[in-house]
C-alpha positions in Angstrom: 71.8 13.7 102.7 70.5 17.5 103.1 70.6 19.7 100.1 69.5 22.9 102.2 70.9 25.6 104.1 73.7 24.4 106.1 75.9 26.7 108.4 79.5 25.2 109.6 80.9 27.2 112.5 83.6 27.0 114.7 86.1 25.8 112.3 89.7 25.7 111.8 89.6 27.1 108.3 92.2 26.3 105.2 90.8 27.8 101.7 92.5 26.3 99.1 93.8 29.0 98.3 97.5 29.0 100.1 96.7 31.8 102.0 97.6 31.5 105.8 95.3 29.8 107.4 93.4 32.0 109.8 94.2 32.1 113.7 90.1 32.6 114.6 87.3 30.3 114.3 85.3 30.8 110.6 81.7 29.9 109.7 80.2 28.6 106.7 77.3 28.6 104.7 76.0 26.7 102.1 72.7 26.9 100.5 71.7 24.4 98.0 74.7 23.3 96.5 76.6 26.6 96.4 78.8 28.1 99.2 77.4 31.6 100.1 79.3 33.3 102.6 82.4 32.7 104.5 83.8 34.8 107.3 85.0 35.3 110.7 83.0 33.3 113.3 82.2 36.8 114.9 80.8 38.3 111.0 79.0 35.3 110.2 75.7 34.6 112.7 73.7 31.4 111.9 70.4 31.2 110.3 67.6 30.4 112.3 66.5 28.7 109.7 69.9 26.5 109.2 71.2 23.7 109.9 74.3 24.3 111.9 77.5 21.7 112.7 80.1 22.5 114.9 82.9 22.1 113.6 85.6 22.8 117.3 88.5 21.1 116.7 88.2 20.3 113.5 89.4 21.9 109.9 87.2 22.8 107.1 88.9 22.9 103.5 88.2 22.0 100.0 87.1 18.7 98.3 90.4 17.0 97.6 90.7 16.7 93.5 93.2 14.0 91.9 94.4 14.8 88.4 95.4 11.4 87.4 93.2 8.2 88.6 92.4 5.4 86.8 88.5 4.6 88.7 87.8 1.7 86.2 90.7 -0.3 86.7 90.1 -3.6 88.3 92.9 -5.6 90.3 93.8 -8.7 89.4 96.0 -10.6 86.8 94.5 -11.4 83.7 93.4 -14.4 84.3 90.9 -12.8 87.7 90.1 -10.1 85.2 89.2 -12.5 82.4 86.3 -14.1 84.7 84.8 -10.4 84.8 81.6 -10.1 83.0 81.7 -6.0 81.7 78.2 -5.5 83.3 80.0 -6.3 86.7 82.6 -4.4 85.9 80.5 -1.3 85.5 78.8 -1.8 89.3 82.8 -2.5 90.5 83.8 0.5 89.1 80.8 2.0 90.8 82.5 0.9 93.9 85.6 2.6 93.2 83.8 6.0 92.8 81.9 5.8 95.9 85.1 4.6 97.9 87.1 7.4 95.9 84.6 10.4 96.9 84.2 8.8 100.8 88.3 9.2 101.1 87.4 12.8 100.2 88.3 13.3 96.7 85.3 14.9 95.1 86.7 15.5 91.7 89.0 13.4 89.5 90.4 13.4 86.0 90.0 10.1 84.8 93.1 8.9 82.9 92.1 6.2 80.9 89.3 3.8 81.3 86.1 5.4 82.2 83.6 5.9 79.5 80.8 8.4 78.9 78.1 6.8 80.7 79.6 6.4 83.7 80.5 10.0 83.8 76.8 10.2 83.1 75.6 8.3 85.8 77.4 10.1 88.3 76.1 13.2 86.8 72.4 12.7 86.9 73.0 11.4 90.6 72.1 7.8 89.5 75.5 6.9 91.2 77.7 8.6 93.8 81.0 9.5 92.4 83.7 12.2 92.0 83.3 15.0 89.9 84.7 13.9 86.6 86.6 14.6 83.7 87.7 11.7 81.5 89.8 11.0 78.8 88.0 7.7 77.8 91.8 5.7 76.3 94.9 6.5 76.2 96.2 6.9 72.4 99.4 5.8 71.7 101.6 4.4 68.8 101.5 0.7 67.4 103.4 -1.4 70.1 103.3 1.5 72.4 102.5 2.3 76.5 99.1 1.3 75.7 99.6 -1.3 73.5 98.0 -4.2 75.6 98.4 -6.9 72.7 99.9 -9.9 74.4 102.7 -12.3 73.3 99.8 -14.7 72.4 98.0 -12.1 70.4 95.4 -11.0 72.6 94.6 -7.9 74.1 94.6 -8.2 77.8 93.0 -4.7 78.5 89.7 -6.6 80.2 87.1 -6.4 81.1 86.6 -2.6 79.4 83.5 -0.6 79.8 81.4 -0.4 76.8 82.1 3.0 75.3 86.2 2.2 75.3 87.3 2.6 71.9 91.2 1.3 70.9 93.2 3.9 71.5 96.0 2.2 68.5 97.0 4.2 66.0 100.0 5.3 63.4 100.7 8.4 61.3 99.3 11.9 61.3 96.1 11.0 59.4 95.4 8.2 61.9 96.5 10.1 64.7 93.9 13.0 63.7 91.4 10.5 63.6 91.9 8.9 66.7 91.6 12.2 68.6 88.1 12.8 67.0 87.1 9.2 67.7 87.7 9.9 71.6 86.0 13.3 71.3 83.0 11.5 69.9 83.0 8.8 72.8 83.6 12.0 75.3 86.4 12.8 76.1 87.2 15.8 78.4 90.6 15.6 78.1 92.8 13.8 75.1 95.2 11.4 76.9 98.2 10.2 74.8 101.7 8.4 75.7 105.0 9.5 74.2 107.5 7.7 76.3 107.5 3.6 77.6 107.0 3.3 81.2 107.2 0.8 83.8 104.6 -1.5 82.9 105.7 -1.4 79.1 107.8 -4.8 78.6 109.5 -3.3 75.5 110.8 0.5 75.4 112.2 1.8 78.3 110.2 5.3 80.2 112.7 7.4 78.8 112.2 6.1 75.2 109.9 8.7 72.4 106.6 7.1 71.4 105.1 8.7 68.6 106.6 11.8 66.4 106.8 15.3 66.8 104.5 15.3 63.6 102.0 13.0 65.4 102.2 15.2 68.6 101.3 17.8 66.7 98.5 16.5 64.9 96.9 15.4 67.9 97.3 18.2 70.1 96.2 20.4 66.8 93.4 18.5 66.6 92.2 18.2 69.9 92.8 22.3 70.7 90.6 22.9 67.7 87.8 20.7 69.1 88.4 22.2 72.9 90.1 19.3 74.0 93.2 20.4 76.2 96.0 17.4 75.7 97.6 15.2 78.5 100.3 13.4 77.9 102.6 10.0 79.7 105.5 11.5 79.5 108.7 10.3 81.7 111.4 12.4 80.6 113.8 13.0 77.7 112.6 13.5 74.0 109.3 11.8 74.8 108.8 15.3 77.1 110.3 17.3 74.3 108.1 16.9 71.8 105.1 16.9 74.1 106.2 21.1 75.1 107.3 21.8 71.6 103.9 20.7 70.3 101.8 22.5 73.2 100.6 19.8 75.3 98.8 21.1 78.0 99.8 18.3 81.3 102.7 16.4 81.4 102.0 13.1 83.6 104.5 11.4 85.3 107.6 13.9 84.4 110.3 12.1 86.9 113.2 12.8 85.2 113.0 16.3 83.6 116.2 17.7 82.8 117.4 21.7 83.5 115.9 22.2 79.6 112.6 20.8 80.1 111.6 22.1 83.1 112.9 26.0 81.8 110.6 25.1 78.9 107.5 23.9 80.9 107.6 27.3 83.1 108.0 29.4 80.2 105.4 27.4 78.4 102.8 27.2 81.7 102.3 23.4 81.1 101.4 21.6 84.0 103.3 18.7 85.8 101.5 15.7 87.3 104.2 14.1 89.1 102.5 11.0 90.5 104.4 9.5 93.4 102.1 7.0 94.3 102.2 4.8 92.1 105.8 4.4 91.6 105.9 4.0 95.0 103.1 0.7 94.9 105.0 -0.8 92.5 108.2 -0.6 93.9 106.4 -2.4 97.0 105.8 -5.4 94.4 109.5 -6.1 94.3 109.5 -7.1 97.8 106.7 -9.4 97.9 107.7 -13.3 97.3 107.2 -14.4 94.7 106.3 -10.6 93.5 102.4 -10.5 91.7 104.3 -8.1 89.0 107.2 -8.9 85.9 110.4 -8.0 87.8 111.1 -5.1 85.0 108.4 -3.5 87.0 109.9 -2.7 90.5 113.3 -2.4 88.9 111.8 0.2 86.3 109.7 1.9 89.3 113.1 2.0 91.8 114.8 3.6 88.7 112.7 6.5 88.4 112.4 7.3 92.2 115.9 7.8 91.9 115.5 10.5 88.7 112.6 12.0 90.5 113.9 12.2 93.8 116.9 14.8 91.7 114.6 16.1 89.7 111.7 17.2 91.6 113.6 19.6 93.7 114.5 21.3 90.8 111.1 21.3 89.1 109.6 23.1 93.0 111.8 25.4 92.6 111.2 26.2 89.3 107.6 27.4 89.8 106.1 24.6 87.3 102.1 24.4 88.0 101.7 20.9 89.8 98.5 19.6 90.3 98.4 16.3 92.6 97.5 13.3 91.1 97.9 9.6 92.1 97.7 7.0 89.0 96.4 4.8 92.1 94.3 2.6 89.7 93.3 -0.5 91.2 96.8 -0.5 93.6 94.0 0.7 96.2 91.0 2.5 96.3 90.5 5.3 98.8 94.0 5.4 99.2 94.5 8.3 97.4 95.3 10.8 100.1 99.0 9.0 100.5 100.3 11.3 97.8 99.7 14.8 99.8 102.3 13.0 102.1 104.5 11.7 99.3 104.8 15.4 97.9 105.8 16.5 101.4 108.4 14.3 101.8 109.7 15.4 98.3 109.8 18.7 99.3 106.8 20.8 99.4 105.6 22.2 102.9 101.6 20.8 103.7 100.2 24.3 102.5 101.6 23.4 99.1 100.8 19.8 98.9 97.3 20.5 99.7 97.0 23.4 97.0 98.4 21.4 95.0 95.1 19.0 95.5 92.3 21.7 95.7 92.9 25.2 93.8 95.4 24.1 91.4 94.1 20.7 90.9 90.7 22.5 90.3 92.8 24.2 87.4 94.4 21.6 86.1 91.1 20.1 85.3 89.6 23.2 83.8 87.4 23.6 87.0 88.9 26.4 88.7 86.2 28.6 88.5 83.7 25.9 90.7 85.7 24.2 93.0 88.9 24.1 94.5 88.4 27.5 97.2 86.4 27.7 99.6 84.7 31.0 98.6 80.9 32.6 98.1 79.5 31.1 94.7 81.7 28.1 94.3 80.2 24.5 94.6 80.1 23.4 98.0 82.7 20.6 97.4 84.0 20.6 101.4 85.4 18.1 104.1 85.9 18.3 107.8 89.1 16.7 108.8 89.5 15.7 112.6 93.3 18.1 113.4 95.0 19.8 111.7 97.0 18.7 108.4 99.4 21.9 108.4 100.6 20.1 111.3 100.1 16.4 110.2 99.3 16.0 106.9 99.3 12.0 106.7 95.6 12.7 109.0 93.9 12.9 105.7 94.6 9.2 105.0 92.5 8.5 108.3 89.1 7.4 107.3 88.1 8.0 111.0 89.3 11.5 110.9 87.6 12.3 107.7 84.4 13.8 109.4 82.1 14.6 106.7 82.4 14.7 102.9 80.1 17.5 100.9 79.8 17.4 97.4 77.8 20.3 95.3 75.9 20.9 98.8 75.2 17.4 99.6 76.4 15.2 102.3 77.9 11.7 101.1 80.0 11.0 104.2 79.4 12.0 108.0 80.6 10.6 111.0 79.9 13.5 113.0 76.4 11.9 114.9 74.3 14.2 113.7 
Protein backbone atom coordinates (compact mmCIF):
# COMPACT_ATOMS: atom_id res chain seq x y z
CA UNK A 1 0.00 0.00 0.00
CA UNK A 2 1.60 3.56 -0.60
CA UNK A 3 -0.55 6.53 -1.20
CA UNK A 4 2.45 8.86 -2.00
CA UNK A 5 4.44 9.98 -4.78
CA UNK A 6 5.16 7.19 -7.00
CA UNK A 7 7.22 7.53 -10.36
CA UNK A 8 6.78 4.48 -13.04
CA UNK A 9 9.56 4.68 -15.64
CA UNK A 10 10.74 2.65 -18.34
CA UNK A 11 7.41 1.62 -19.61
CA UNK A 12 5.91 0.31 -22.55
CA UNK A 13 3.04 2.81 -22.53
CA UNK A 14 -0.82 2.32 -23.97
CA UNK A 15 -3.19 5.27 -22.83
CA UNK A 16 -6.46 4.29 -23.19
CA UNK A 17 -6.96 6.42 -25.39
CA UNK A 18 -6.45 4.45 -29.01
CA UNK A 19 -3.70 6.44 -29.87
CA UNK A 20 -0.60 4.52 -31.14
CA UNK A 21 1.20 3.33 -28.65
CA UNK A 22 4.49 5.11 -28.37
CA UNK A 23 7.84 3.47 -29.76
CA UNK A 24 10.07 5.16 -26.50
CA UNK A 25 10.04 4.32 -23.00
CA UNK A 26 7.39 6.71 -20.87
CA UNK A 27 7.43 7.73 -17.11
CA UNK A 28 4.83 8.20 -14.77
CA UNK A 29 3.82 9.98 -11.88
CA UNK A 30 1.33 9.79 -9.46
CA UNK A 31 0.91 11.75 -6.39
CA UNK A 32 -1.71 10.88 -3.93
CA UNK A 33 -4.26 9.33 -5.82
CA UNK A 34 -4.08 11.46 -8.95
CA UNK A 35 -1.77 10.94 -12.02
CA UNK A 36 0.28 14.12 -12.54
CA UNK A 37 2.51 13.97 -15.42
CA UNK A 38 3.13 11.64 -18.14
CA UNK A 39 5.79 11.93 -20.78
CA UNK A 40 8.66 10.69 -22.63
CA UNK A 41 11.23 8.80 -20.37
CA UNK A 42 13.78 11.50 -21.56
CA UNK A 43 10.98 14.76 -20.38
CA UNK A 44 10.04 13.15 -17.23
CA UNK A 45 13.17 12.90 -14.46
CA UNK A 46 12.28 11.15 -11.20
CA UNK A 47 11.68 12.76 -7.88
CA UNK A 48 14.20 12.43 -5.46
CA UNK A 49 11.74 12.35 -3.28
CA UNK A 50 9.70 9.35 -5.22
CA UNK A 51 9.21 6.17 -5.17
CA UNK A 52 10.29 4.79 -8.50
CA UNK A 53 9.42 1.17 -10.25
CA UNK A 54 10.83 0.09 -13.26
CA UNK A 55 8.69 -0.82 -15.34
CA UNK A 56 11.49 -2.53 -18.59
CA UNK A 57 9.60 -4.93 -20.32
CA UNK A 58 6.62 -4.31 -19.12
CA UNK A 59 3.29 -2.12 -20.26
CA UNK A 60 1.61 0.42 -18.30
CA UNK A 61 -2.20 1.17 -19.20
CA UNK A 62 -5.46 1.93 -17.60
CA UNK A 63 -7.46 0.15 -14.88
CA UNK A 64 -9.58 -2.27 -16.88
CA UNK A 65 -13.47 -1.21 -16.43
CA UNK A 66 -16.38 -3.92 -17.12
CA UNK A 67 -19.79 -2.47 -17.92
CA UNK A 68 -21.81 -5.39 -17.03
CA UNK A 69 -20.91 -7.66 -13.88
CA UNK A 70 -23.03 -9.19 -11.66
CA UNK A 71 -20.26 -9.03 -8.17
CA UNK A 72 -23.04 -10.36 -5.87
CA UNK A 73 -24.00 -13.40 -7.55
CA UNK A 74 -23.20 -16.51 -5.80
CA UNK A 75 -22.65 -20.05 -7.69
CA UNK A 76 -24.52 -22.67 -6.97
CA UNK A 77 -28.07 -24.17 -7.61
CA UNK A 78 -30.67 -23.25 -5.43
CA UNK A 79 -30.52 -25.57 -3.16
CA UNK A 80 -26.27 -24.49 -2.31
CA UNK A 81 -27.63 -20.98 -2.39
CA UNK A 82 -30.51 -21.72 0.00
CA UNK A 83 -27.96 -22.82 2.89
CA UNK A 84 -26.48 -19.11 2.48
CA UNK A 85 -27.09 -17.06 5.40
CA UNK A 86 -27.27 -13.12 3.73
CA UNK A 87 -24.63 -11.96 6.27
CA UNK A 88 -22.29 -14.46 4.51
CA UNK A 89 -23.29 -13.54 1.51
CA UNK A 90 -22.24 -10.01 2.04
CA UNK A 91 -18.35 -11.09 3.11
CA UNK A 92 -18.64 -13.69 -0.28
CA UNK A 93 -19.47 -10.97 -2.33
CA UNK A 94 -16.63 -9.12 -0.60
CA UNK A 95 -14.56 -11.80 -2.12
CA UNK A 96 -15.76 -11.30 -5.53
CA UNK A 97 -14.68 -7.55 -5.37
CA UNK A 98 -11.35 -8.11 -4.19
CA UNK A 99 -10.82 -11.10 -6.73
CA UNK A 100 -12.48 -8.71 -9.38
CA UNK A 101 -10.08 -5.57 -8.77
CA UNK A 102 -6.78 -8.21 -8.35
CA UNK A 103 -7.61 -9.48 -12.10
CA UNK A 104 -7.32 -5.76 -12.85
CA UNK A 105 -10.69 -4.34 -13.29
CA UNK A 106 -10.81 -1.30 -11.15
CA UNK A 107 -14.20 -0.10 -12.06
CA UNK A 108 -17.52 -1.97 -12.76
CA UNK A 109 -21.12 -1.26 -13.38
CA UNK A 110 -22.97 -3.53 -11.34
CA UNK A 111 -25.96 -5.04 -13.15
CA UNK A 112 -28.13 -6.25 -10.76
CA UNK A 113 -27.52 -7.45 -7.32
CA UNK A 114 -25.29 -5.21 -5.36
CA UNK A 115 -26.89 -2.90 -2.96
CA UNK A 116 -25.98 0.58 -1.54
CA UNK A 117 -23.93 -0.40 1.27
CA UNK A 118 -21.76 -2.40 -0.35
CA UNK A 119 -20.97 0.24 -2.78
CA UNK A 120 -20.50 2.06 0.49
CA UNK A 121 -18.08 -0.07 1.99
CA UNK A 122 -15.87 -0.11 -0.90
CA UNK A 123 -16.13 3.63 -0.89
CA UNK A 124 -15.03 4.55 2.57
CA UNK A 125 -12.11 1.91 2.02
CA UNK A 126 -13.73 -0.47 4.58
CA UNK A 127 -13.51 -3.15 1.78
CA UNK A 128 -11.32 -3.44 -1.41
CA UNK A 129 -13.34 -3.43 -4.45
CA UNK A 130 -13.90 -1.91 -7.94
CA UNK A 131 -14.97 1.32 -8.51
CA UNK A 132 -18.70 1.02 -8.69
CA UNK A 133 -21.82 1.99 -10.15
CA UNK A 134 -24.88 -0.07 -9.47
CA UNK A 135 -28.15 -0.58 -10.58
CA UNK A 136 -29.41 -2.33 -7.33
CA UNK A 137 -32.37 -4.90 -9.49
CA UNK A 138 -33.26 -5.37 -12.55
CA UNK A 139 -37.03 -4.21 -13.26
CA UNK A 140 -38.91 -6.05 -15.42
CA UNK A 141 -42.58 -7.07 -16.24
CA UNK A 142 -44.78 -9.61 -14.29
CA UNK A 143 -43.41 -13.14 -15.48
CA UNK A 144 -40.51 -11.45 -17.05
CA UNK A 145 -36.35 -11.94 -17.42
CA UNK A 146 -36.27 -11.19 -13.78
CA UNK A 147 -39.11 -12.83 -12.68
CA UNK A 148 -37.38 -15.46 -10.33
CA UNK A 149 -40.91 -16.92 -8.96
CA UNK A 150 -40.53 -20.66 -9.28
CA UNK A 151 -42.94 -23.39 -10.49
CA UNK A 152 -43.49 -24.02 -6.68
CA UNK A 153 -44.18 -20.35 -5.96
CA UNK A 154 -41.11 -19.24 -4.54
CA UNK A 155 -38.69 -16.80 -5.48
CA UNK A 156 -35.36 -18.41 -5.93
CA UNK A 157 -33.33 -15.06 -6.24
CA UNK A 158 -31.27 -16.03 -2.76
CA UNK A 159 -29.63 -15.28 -0.74
CA UNK A 160 -30.00 -11.21 -1.75
CA UNK A 161 -28.23 -8.51 0.02
CA UNK A 162 -30.33 -6.49 2.31
CA UNK A 163 -31.02 -3.32 0.36
CA UNK A 164 -32.44 -5.47 -2.89
CA UNK A 165 -35.84 -4.30 -3.40
CA UNK A 166 -38.32 -6.56 -6.05
CA UNK A 167 -37.72 -5.30 -9.08
CA UNK A 168 -41.74 -6.69 -10.36
CA UNK A 169 -43.87 -4.49 -11.68
CA UNK A 170 -46.80 -3.75 -14.35
CA UNK A 171 -48.20 -0.58 -16.09
CA UNK A 172 -46.94 2.95 -16.36
CA UNK A 173 -47.86 4.07 -12.85
CA UNK A 174 -46.06 0.95 -11.35
CA UNK A 175 -43.40 1.26 -13.66
CA UNK A 176 -42.81 5.00 -12.55
CA UNK A 177 -42.81 3.82 -9.21
CA UNK A 178 -40.46 1.13 -9.47
CA UNK A 179 -37.83 3.43 -10.98
CA UNK A 180 -38.03 5.82 -7.87
CA UNK A 181 -38.04 2.89 -5.52
CA UNK A 182 -34.42 1.87 -7.04
CA UNK A 183 -33.31 5.55 -7.06
CA UNK A 184 -34.22 5.57 -3.33
CA UNK A 185 -32.22 2.24 -2.61
CA UNK A 186 -29.28 3.88 -5.01
CA UNK A 187 -29.23 3.21 -7.96
CA UNK A 188 -26.53 4.74 -10.35
CA UNK A 189 -27.93 3.39 -13.28
CA UNK A 190 -31.80 2.01 -13.86
CA UNK A 191 -31.48 -1.50 -15.13
CA UNK A 192 -34.57 -2.90 -16.88
CA UNK A 193 -35.21 -6.07 -19.31
CA UNK A 194 -37.36 -5.89 -22.40
CA UNK A 195 -36.69 -9.09 -24.12
CA UNK A 196 -36.48 -13.04 -22.54
CA UNK A 197 -33.09 -14.42 -22.54
CA UNK A 198 -31.38 -17.53 -22.02
CA UNK A 199 -32.00 -18.27 -18.59
CA UNK A 200 -35.79 -17.22 -18.94
CA UNK A 201 -37.80 -20.73 -19.20
CA UNK A 202 -40.75 -18.97 -20.78
CA UNK A 203 -40.28 -16.11 -23.68
CA UNK A 204 -37.68 -16.57 -25.94
CA UNK A 205 -34.50 -13.55 -26.07
CA UNK A 206 -36.04 -12.11 -29.01
CA UNK A 207 -39.47 -11.85 -27.41
CA UNK A 208 -40.70 -7.78 -26.10
CA UNK A 209 -41.06 -7.47 -22.30
CA UNK A 210 -42.76 -4.60 -21.20
CA UNK A 211 -44.49 -1.72 -23.56
CA UNK A 212 -43.31 1.05 -25.39
CA UNK A 213 -45.54 3.13 -22.87
CA UNK A 214 -43.68 1.44 -19.93
CA UNK A 215 -40.26 2.08 -21.66
CA UNK A 216 -41.04 5.33 -21.72
CA UNK A 217 -42.23 5.87 -18.33
CA UNK A 218 -39.24 4.43 -16.94
CA UNK A 219 -36.65 5.95 -18.96
CA UNK A 220 -38.79 9.41 -18.43
CA UNK A 221 -38.62 8.90 -15.09
CA UNK A 222 -35.27 7.87 -14.45
CA UNK A 223 -33.67 10.86 -16.92
CA UNK A 224 -35.64 13.28 -14.79
CA UNK A 225 -34.04 11.95 -11.53
CA UNK A 226 -30.40 11.68 -13.39
CA UNK A 227 -30.55 8.18 -13.76
CA UNK A 228 -29.24 7.22 -17.37
CA UNK A 229 -31.28 3.70 -18.33
CA UNK A 230 -29.78 0.23 -19.24
CA UNK A 231 -31.61 -2.05 -20.67
CA UNK A 232 -31.43 -6.45 -21.49
CA UNK A 233 -32.16 -6.21 -24.70
CA UNK A 234 -31.39 -9.21 -27.34
CA UNK A 235 -32.69 -8.07 -30.39
CA UNK A 236 -35.95 -7.37 -32.27
CA UNK A 237 -38.91 -5.17 -30.89
CA UNK A 238 -37.60 -5.69 -27.37
CA UNK A 239 -34.36 -3.31 -28.86
CA UNK A 240 -36.97 -1.15 -30.68
CA UNK A 241 -38.69 0.22 -28.07
CA UNK A 242 -35.62 0.50 -25.87
CA UNK A 243 -34.01 3.26 -28.91
CA UNK A 244 -37.37 4.79 -29.55
CA UNK A 245 -37.83 5.50 -25.89
CA UNK A 246 -34.11 6.86 -25.30
CA UNK A 247 -32.40 4.25 -23.40
CA UNK A 248 -29.14 5.03 -22.88
CA UNK A 249 -27.11 1.13 -23.07
CA UNK A 250 -28.29 -1.61 -24.73
CA UNK A 251 -26.90 -4.95 -22.98
CA UNK A 252 -26.50 -7.98 -24.73
CA UNK A 253 -27.66 -6.68 -28.41
CA UNK A 254 -26.64 -10.12 -30.35
CA UNK A 255 -28.94 -9.95 -32.96
CA UNK A 256 -29.46 -6.30 -34.08
CA UNK A 257 -30.77 -6.05 -37.41
CA UNK A 258 -29.52 -3.30 -40.35
CA UNK A 259 -32.56 -0.93 -38.60
CA UNK A 260 -31.46 -1.13 -35.14
CA UNK A 261 -28.08 -0.66 -35.43
CA UNK A 262 -28.60 2.65 -38.08
CA UNK A 263 -30.88 3.79 -35.16
CA UNK A 264 -28.35 3.19 -32.26
CA UNK A 265 -25.49 5.25 -34.20
CA UNK A 266 -27.83 7.95 -35.00
CA UNK A 267 -29.19 7.86 -31.54
CA UNK A 268 -25.34 7.49 -29.73
CA UNK A 269 -26.76 4.65 -27.50
CA UNK A 270 -24.25 2.35 -26.38
CA UNK A 271 -23.86 -1.45 -27.01
CA UNK A 272 -22.66 -3.89 -24.33
CA UNK A 273 -22.27 -6.90 -26.30
CA UNK A 274 -21.26 -9.47 -23.68
CA UNK A 275 -19.52 -12.43 -25.11
CA UNK A 276 -18.63 -14.08 -22.14
CA UNK A 277 -21.25 -15.14 -20.83
CA UNK A 278 -22.94 -16.68 -23.78
CA UNK A 279 -19.92 -18.31 -24.17
CA UNK A 280 -19.93 -20.06 -20.33
CA UNK A 281 -23.16 -21.23 -20.83
CA UNK A 282 -22.72 -22.68 -23.97
CA UNK A 283 -19.87 -24.69 -22.13
CA UNK A 284 -22.83 -26.10 -19.79
CA UNK A 285 -24.19 -28.06 -22.75
CA UNK A 286 -21.18 -30.19 -22.85
CA UNK A 287 -20.81 -31.14 -19.41
CA UNK A 288 -22.66 -34.57 -18.37
CA UNK A 289 -25.19 -34.39 -16.97
CA UNK A 290 -25.06 -30.39 -17.72
CA UNK A 291 -25.52 -28.21 -14.01
CA UNK A 292 -27.96 -25.88 -16.35
CA UNK A 293 -31.93 -26.58 -18.03
CA UNK A 294 -30.85 -27.70 -21.58
CA UNK A 295 -32.92 -24.48 -23.05
CA UNK A 296 -29.92 -22.81 -21.65
CA UNK A 297 -26.89 -23.97 -23.90
CA UNK A 298 -29.39 -24.39 -26.74
CA UNK A 299 -30.66 -20.60 -26.19
CA UNK A 300 -26.81 -19.54 -25.65
CA UNK A 301 -25.54 -21.59 -29.11
CA UNK A 302 -28.48 -19.74 -30.77
CA UNK A 303 -27.42 -16.33 -30.18
CA UNK A 304 -23.67 -16.91 -30.96
CA UNK A 305 -24.81 -17.67 -34.23
CA UNK A 306 -26.97 -14.11 -34.49
CA UNK A 307 -24.09 -12.35 -32.98
CA UNK A 308 -21.39 -13.87 -34.76
CA UNK A 309 -23.59 -12.00 -38.18
CA UNK A 310 -24.43 -9.30 -36.44
CA UNK A 311 -21.46 -7.99 -34.71
CA UNK A 312 -19.48 -7.34 -37.81
CA UNK A 313 -22.06 -5.24 -38.85
CA UNK A 314 -22.57 -3.36 -35.59
CA UNK A 315 -18.10 -2.63 -35.72
CA UNK A 316 -18.50 -1.31 -38.68
CA UNK A 317 -21.21 0.82 -37.89
CA UNK A 318 -19.33 2.98 -35.44
CA UNK A 319 -21.86 2.00 -32.43
CA UNK A 320 -20.08 3.04 -28.96
CA UNK A 321 -19.16 -0.42 -27.35
CA UNK A 322 -18.05 -0.54 -23.96
CA UNK A 323 -16.73 -4.14 -22.83
CA UNK A 324 -18.61 -5.81 -20.43
CA UNK A 325 -18.76 -9.53 -19.24
CA UNK A 326 -22.20 -10.58 -17.36
CA UNK A 327 -19.53 -13.03 -15.79
CA UNK A 328 -21.63 -13.33 -12.50
CA UNK A 329 -20.71 -16.10 -10.53
CA UNK A 330 -19.59 -18.24 -14.01
CA UNK A 331 -15.99 -17.14 -12.51
CA UNK A 332 -14.52 -14.48 -10.66
CA UNK A 333 -11.37 -12.79 -11.96
CA UNK A 334 -12.11 -14.20 -15.10
CA UNK A 335 -13.18 -11.26 -16.59
CA UNK A 336 -10.33 -10.39 -18.86
CA UNK A 337 -11.54 -13.40 -21.29
CA UNK A 338 -13.82 -10.96 -23.07
CA UNK A 339 -10.91 -8.51 -24.45
CA UNK A 340 -10.06 -11.76 -26.34
CA UNK A 341 -13.59 -12.72 -27.16
CA UNK A 342 -14.05 -9.12 -28.86
CA UNK A 343 -10.82 -9.83 -30.80
CA UNK A 344 -11.84 -12.81 -32.19
CA UNK A 345 -15.13 -11.14 -33.30
CA UNK A 346 -13.47 -8.69 -34.95
CA UNK A 347 -11.93 -5.77 -33.32
CA UNK A 348 -7.97 -5.43 -33.48
CA UNK A 349 -6.44 -5.41 -29.48
CA UNK A 350 -6.21 -1.42 -29.61
CA UNK A 351 -9.95 -1.58 -29.87
CA UNK A 352 -10.79 -4.27 -27.48
CA UNK A 353 -8.82 -2.62 -24.94
CA UNK A 354 -10.50 0.91 -25.51
CA UNK A 355 -13.29 -0.61 -25.43
CA UNK A 356 -12.43 -1.61 -21.57
CA UNK A 357 -10.74 1.73 -20.40
CA UNK A 358 -11.77 5.08 -22.16
CA UNK A 359 -15.02 4.07 -23.46
CA UNK A 360 -15.95 1.83 -20.72
CA UNK A 361 -14.99 4.92 -18.44
CA UNK A 362 -17.86 6.59 -20.60
CA UNK A 363 -20.16 4.22 -20.63
CA UNK A 364 -20.32 4.48 -16.89
CA UNK A 365 -20.49 8.22 -16.71
CA UNK A 366 -16.77 8.27 -15.47
CA UNK A 367 -14.98 9.48 -18.41
CA UNK A 368 -13.74 12.46 -17.01
CA UNK A 369 -11.64 10.28 -13.92
CA UNK A 370 -10.61 7.24 -15.24
CA UNK A 371 -10.22 5.40 -18.27
CA UNK A 372 -6.64 7.58 -19.84
CA UNK A 373 -3.79 7.64 -18.63
CA UNK A 374 -3.37 11.44 -18.44
CA UNK A 375 -2.38 14.39 -15.73
CA UNK A 376 -5.38 14.82 -13.25
CA UNK A 377 -7.13 11.63 -13.77
CA UNK A 378 -7.31 9.02 -10.85
CA UNK A 379 -4.46 6.81 -10.87
CA UNK A 380 -6.47 3.67 -11.76
CA UNK A 381 -3.17 1.79 -13.53
CA UNK A 382 -1.75 -1.83 -14.16
CA UNK A 383 1.50 -3.15 -15.31
CA UNK A 384 1.04 -6.03 -17.50
CA UNK A 385 4.22 -8.42 -18.07
CA UNK A 386 4.37 -8.09 -22.62
CA UNK A 387 2.71 -6.69 -24.60
CA UNK A 388 -1.20 -7.19 -25.29
CA UNK A 389 -1.19 -5.35 -28.84
CA UNK A 390 0.70 -8.30 -29.53
CA UNK A 391 -1.07 -10.97 -27.29
CA UNK A 392 -3.98 -9.76 -25.80
CA UNK A 393 -5.09 -13.17 -23.97
CA UNK A 394 -1.74 -11.98 -21.50
CA UNK A 395 -4.18 -10.08 -19.52
CA UNK A 396 -6.00 -13.15 -18.28
CA UNK A 397 -2.49 -14.23 -16.70
CA UNK A 398 -2.67 -13.47 -13.04
CA UNK A 399 1.17 -13.93 -13.10
CA UNK A 400 1.58 -11.39 -15.67
CA UNK A 401 -0.55 -8.86 -14.04
CA UNK A 402 2.35 -7.06 -12.14
CA UNK A 403 0.70 -4.51 -10.10
CA UNK A 404 -2.78 -3.18 -9.74
CA UNK A 405 -3.27 0.74 -8.69
CA UNK A 406 -6.41 2.04 -7.79
CA UNK A 407 -7.00 6.04 -6.98
CA UNK A 408 -3.11 5.98 -6.12
CA UNK A 409 -2.99 3.00 -4.17
CA UNK A 410 -1.41 -0.34 -4.57
CA UNK A 411 -3.90 -3.42 -4.19
CA UNK A 412 -1.83 -5.91 -6.16
CA UNK A 413 2.05 -6.20 -6.74
CA UNK A 414 4.10 -8.91 -7.68
CA UNK A 415 6.93 -6.88 -8.69
CA UNK A 416 9.27 -7.63 -5.20
CA UNK A 417 9.41 -4.45 -4.27
Amino acid sequence: MNNGLIYFHNARLIDGSGAPAPETPHALLVEGERIVAVAPQTQLPRPADAQGIDAAGMTLMPGLIDCHDHLANLPGGMVARAAIPPSLAVFLTAQSFRQTLHAGFTSVRDASGVDLGMKMAVEQGLIPGPRLKISVNIICQFGGHNDHTEPAGVDSTYPKLQGIPDGVCDGVDACRHKVREMVRAGADWIKIATTGGVGTPTGGPLLRQFSLEEVRAIVDTAHAAGKPVMSHAYGGDGVKVCLDAGVDSIEHGAALDDALIEQMVRQKTWLVPTFTVLRKIAALGELDPCPAPAYMPRKARILMEAQAESFPKVLASGIRIALGTDLGSFGRGENAVELAYMVAAGMTPMQAIVAATRRGAECMGLGDQVGVLRPDMLADLLLIDGDPLHDVTILQDAARLKLVMQGGVIHKNLLGN
